[in-house]
N, C-alpha and C positions, 0 to 999 in steps of 0.2 A: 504493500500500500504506500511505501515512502519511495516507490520509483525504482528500485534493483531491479533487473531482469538481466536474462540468460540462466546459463548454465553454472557459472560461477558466482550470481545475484552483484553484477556491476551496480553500483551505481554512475548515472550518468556521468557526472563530472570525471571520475576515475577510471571511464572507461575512454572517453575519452583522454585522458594524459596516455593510456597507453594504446591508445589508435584503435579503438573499436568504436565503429561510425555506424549509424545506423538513419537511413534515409528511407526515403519512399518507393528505393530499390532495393534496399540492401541492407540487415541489419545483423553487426559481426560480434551482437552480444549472444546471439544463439548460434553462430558460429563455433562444433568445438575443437576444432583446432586456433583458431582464432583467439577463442576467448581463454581457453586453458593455457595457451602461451603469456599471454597478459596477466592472466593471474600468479602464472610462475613466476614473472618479470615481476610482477605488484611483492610477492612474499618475500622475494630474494631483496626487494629495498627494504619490506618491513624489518627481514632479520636486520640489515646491514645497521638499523638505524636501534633495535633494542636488544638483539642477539641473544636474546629465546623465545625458545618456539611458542611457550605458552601467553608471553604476550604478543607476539607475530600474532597465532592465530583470534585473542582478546581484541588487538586489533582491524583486523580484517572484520571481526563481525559489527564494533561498533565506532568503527574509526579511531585514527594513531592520533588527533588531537585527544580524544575521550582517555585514551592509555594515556598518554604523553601525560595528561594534569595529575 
């Protein structure tokens, strides 16, 4: 209901920083190769930035501002 969709629940904003476009042709958040690459690329920044898993994936579900505070 707050906007995630696909395969990996993008939200928009974050889908686009890692280039999943979705238009009136074309939409590469139900994409899964598309989108499961993006979300590897999205976790591999999460660890880089908190470097554990268990707030990587904290973060992924309610955003790295919501951990970070």
């Amino acid at each position: 209901k707050v906007g995630a969709a696909g395969l990996w629940q993008f939200m928009p904003a974050t889908g686009k920083q890692y280039n999943l476009v979705k238009s009136r042709y074309i939409n590469l958040f139900y994409d899964p190769y598309s989108s499961t690459d993006a979300a590897c690329r999205y976790l591999n920044y999460l660890f880089s930035l908190f470097n554990d898993w268990n707030l990587v994936l904290s973060s992924y579900n309610c955003g790295q501002g919501c951990v970070s505070n």
